[in-house]
Residue frames as qw, qx, qy, qz and C-alpha x, y, z in Angstrom:
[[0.381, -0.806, 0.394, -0.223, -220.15, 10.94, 31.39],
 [0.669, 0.136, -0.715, 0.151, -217.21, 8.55, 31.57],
 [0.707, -0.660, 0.167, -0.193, -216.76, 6.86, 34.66],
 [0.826, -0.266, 0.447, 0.217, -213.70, 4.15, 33.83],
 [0.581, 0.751, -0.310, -0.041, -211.47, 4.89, 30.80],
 [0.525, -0.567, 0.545, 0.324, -208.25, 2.78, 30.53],
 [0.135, 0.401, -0.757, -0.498, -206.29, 1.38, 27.15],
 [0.093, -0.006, -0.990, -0.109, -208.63, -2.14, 27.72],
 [0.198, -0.653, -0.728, -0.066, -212.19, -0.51, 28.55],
 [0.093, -0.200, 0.135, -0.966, -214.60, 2.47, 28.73],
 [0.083, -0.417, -0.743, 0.516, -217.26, 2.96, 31.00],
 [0.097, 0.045, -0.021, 0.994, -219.44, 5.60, 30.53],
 [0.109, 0.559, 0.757, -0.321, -222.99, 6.80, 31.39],
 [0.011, 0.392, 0.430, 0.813, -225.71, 8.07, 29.42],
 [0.364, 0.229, 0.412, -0.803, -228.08, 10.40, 32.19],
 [0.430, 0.083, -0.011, -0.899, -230.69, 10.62, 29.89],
 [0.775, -0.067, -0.566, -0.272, -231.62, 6.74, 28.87],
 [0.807, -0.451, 0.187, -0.333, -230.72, 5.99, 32.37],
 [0.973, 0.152, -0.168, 0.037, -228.07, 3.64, 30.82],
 [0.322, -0.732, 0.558, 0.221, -224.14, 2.45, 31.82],
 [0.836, 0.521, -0.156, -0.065, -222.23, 1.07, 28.61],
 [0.756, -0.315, 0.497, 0.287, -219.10, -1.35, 29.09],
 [0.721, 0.681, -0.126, -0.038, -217.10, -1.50, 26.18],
 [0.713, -0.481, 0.396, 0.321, -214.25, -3.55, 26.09],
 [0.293, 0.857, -0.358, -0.229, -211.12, -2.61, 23.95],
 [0.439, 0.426, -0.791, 0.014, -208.89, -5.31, 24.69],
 [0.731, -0.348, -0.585, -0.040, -209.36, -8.75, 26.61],
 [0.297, -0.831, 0.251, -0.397, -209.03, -8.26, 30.24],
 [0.497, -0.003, -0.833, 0.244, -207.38, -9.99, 32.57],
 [0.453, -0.593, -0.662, 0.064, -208.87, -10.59, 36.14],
 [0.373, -0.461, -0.544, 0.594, -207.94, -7.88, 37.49],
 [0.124, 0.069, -0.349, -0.927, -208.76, -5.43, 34.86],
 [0.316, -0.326, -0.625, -0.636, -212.05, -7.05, 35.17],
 [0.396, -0.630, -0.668, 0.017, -212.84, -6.85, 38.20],
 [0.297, -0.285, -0.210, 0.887, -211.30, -3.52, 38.78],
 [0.258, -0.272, -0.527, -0.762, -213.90, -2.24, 35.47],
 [0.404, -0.516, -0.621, -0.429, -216.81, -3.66, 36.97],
 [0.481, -0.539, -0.476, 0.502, -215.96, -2.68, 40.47],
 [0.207, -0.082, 0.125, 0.967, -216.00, 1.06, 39.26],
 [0.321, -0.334, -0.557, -0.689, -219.39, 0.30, 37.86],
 [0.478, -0.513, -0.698, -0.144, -220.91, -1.10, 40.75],
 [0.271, -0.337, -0.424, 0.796, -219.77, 1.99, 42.95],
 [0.018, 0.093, 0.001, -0.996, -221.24, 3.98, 40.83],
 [0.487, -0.474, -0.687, -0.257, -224.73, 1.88, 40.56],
 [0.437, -0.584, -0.639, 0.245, -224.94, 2.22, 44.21],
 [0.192, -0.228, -0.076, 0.952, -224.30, 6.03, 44.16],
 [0.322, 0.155, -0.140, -0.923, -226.61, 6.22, 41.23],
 [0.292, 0.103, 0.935, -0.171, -229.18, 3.91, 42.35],
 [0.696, 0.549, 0.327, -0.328, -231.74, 4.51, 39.13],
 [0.151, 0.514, -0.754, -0.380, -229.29, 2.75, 36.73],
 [0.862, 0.121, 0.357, -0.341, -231.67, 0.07, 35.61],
 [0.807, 0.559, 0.129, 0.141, -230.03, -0.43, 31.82],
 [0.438, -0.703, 0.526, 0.195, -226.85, -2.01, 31.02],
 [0.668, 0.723, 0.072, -0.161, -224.62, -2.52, 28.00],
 [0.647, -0.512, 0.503, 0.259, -221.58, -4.68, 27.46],
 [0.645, 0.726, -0.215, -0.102, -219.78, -4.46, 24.06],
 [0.639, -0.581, 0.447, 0.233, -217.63, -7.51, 23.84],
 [0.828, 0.554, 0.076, -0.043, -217.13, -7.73, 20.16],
 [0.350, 0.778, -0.508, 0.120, -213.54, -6.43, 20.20],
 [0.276, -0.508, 0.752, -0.315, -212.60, -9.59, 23.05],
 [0.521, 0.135, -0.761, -0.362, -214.44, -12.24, 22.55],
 [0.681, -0.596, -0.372, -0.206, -215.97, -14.30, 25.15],
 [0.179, -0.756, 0.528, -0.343, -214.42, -13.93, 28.64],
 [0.472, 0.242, -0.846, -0.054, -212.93, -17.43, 30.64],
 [0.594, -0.589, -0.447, -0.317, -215.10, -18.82, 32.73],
 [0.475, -0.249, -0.564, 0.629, -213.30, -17.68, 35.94],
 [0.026, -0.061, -0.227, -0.972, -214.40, -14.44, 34.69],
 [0.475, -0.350, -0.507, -0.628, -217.94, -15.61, 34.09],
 [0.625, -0.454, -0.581, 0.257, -218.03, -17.33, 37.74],
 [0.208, -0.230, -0.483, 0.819, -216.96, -14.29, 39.34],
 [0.233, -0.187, -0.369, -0.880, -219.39, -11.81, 36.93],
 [0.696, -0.340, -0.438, -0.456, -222.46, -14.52, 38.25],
 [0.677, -0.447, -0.558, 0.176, -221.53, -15.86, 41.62],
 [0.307, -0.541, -0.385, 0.682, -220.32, -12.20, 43.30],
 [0.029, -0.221, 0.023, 0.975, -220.93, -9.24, 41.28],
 [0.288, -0.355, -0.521, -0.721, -224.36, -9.66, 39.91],
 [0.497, -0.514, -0.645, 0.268, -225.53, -10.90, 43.47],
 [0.359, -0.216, -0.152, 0.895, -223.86, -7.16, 44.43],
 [0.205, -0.203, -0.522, -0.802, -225.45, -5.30, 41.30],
 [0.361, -0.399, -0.824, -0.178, -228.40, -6.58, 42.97],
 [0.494, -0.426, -0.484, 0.584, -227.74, -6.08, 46.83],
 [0.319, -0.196, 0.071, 0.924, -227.46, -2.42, 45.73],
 [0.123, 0.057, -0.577, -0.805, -230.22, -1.60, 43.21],
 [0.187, 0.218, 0.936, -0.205, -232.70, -4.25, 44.69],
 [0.599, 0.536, 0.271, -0.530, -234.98, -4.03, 41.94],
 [0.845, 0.337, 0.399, 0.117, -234.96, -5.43, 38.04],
 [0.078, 0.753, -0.408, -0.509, -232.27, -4.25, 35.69],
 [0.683, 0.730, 0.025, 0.008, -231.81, -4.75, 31.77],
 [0.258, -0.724, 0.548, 0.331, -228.65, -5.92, 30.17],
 [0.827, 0.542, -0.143, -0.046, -227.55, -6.03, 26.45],
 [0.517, -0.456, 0.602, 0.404, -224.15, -7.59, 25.79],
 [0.433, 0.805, -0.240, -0.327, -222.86, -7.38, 22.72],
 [0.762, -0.288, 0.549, 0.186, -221.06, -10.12, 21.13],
 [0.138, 0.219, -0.736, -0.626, -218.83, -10.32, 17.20],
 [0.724, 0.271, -0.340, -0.535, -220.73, -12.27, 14.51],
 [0.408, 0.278, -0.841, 0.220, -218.15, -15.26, 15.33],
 [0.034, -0.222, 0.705, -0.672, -218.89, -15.20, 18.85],
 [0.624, 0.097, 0.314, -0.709, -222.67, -15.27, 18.87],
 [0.802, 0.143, -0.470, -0.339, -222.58, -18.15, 16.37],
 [0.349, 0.390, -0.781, 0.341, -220.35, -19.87, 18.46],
 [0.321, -0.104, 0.473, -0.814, -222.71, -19.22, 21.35],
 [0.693, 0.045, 0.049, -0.718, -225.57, -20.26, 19.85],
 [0.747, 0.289, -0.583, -0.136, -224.21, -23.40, 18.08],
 [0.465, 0.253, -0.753, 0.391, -222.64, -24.67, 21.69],
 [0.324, -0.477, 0.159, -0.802, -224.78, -23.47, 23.85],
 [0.499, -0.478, -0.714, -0.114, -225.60, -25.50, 26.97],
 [0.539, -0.810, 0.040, -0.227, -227.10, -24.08, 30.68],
 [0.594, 0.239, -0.664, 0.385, -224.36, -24.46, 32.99],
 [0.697, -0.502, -0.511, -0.027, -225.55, -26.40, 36.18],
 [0.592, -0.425, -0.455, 0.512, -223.24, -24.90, 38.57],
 [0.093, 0.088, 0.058, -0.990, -223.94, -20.58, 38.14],
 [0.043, 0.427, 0.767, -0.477, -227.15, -19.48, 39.47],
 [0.066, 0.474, 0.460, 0.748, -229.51, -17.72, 38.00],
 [0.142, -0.203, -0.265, 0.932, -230.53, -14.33, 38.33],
 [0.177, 0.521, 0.800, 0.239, -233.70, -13.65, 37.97],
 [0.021, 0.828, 0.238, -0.507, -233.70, -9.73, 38.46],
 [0.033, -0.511, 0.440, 0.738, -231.27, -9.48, 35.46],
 [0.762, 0.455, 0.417, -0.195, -233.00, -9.71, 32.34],
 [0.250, -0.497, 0.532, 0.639, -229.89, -10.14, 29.56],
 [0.789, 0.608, -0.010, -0.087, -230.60, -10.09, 25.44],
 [0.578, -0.388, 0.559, 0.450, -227.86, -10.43, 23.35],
 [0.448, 0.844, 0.202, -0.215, -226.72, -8.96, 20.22],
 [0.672, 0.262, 0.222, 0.656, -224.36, -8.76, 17.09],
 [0.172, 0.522, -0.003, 0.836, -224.52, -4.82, 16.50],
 [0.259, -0.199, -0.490, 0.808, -224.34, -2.44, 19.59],
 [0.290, -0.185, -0.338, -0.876, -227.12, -0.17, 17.47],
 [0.522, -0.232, -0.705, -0.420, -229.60, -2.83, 18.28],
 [0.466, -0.296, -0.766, 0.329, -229.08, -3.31, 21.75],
 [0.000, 0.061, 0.221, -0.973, -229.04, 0.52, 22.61],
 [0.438, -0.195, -0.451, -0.753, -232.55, 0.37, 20.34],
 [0.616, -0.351, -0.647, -0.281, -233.77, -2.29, 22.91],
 [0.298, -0.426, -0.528, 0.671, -232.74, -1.10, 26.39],
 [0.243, 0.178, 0.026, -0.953, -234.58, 2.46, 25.16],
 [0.566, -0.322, -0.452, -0.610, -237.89, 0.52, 24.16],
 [0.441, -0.335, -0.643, 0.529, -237.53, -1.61, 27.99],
 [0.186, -0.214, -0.384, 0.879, -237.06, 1.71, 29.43],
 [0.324, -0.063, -0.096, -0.939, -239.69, 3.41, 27.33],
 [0.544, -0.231, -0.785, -0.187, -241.96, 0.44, 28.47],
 [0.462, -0.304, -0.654, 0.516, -241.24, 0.78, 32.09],
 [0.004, -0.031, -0.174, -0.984, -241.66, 4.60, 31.67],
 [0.361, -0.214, -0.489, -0.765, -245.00, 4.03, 30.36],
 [0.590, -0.292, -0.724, 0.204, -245.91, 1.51, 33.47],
 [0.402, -0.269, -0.530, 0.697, -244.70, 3.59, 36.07],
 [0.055, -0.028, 0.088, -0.994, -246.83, 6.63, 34.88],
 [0.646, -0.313, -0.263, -0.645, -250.14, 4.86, 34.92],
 [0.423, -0.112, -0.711, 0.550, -249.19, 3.42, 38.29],
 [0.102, -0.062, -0.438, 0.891, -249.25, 6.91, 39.45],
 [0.235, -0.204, -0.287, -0.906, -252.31, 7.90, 37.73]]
């Protein structure tokens, strides 16, 4: 089901894995990103068993860190507010990008951490889908010997 389609990003939900995939086409700018993710998070709070989430940023590259400050200091806090339970989220990054990542990587001291989101991170989109559907078939497997 799409939910967001423009020239610079699709949206779309899979029902059956439970999942909402991002895919970005062309870099955004702020307001293309926060118009995207504000689409998503209307439709999180509509469909409020959307646990598993999937950002493909291979065709953009990383985003600038106003971007990342808004992503971590109001809309994941939202994502939350909305959902108020744990949620799963691959992101998808080029080959380039993830080296880049890894090789430079430090914490930055001044974005909070979320401890309900639980993010991997990945070079092929294949992989990530493969790991939000073992999560989910994990949680799956939990929640029925809860009941039992």
């Amino acid at each position: 089901m799409v939910i967001f389609n423009t020239p610079g990003v699709n949206i779309t939900f899979q029902e059956q894995e439970r999942l909402l995939l991002i895919h970005w086409l062309k870099k955004p700018d702020m307001e293309l990103l926060m118009d995207a993710y504000l689409h998503a998070l209307q439709f999180v709070c509509d469909n409020r068993h959307t646990y598993y989430f999937c950002t493909n940023q291979t065709q953009i590259g990383p985003l600038d860190r106003e971007q990342e400050a808004w992503l971590s200091q109001e809309y994941y806090p939202k994502v939350f507010e909305c959902i108020q339970d744990e949620i799963y989220a691959a992101v998808v990054f080029s080959n380039a990008h993830f080296k880049a990542i890894v090789t430079n990587y430090q914490v930055p001291a001044t974005l909070p951490q979320h401890h309900f989101i639980q993010f991997n991170y990945f070079t092929k989109q294949q992989e990530a889908l493969q790991w939000l559907s073992d999560v989910k078939k994990g949680q799956d497997v939990a929640v029925i010997a809860r009941t039992n």
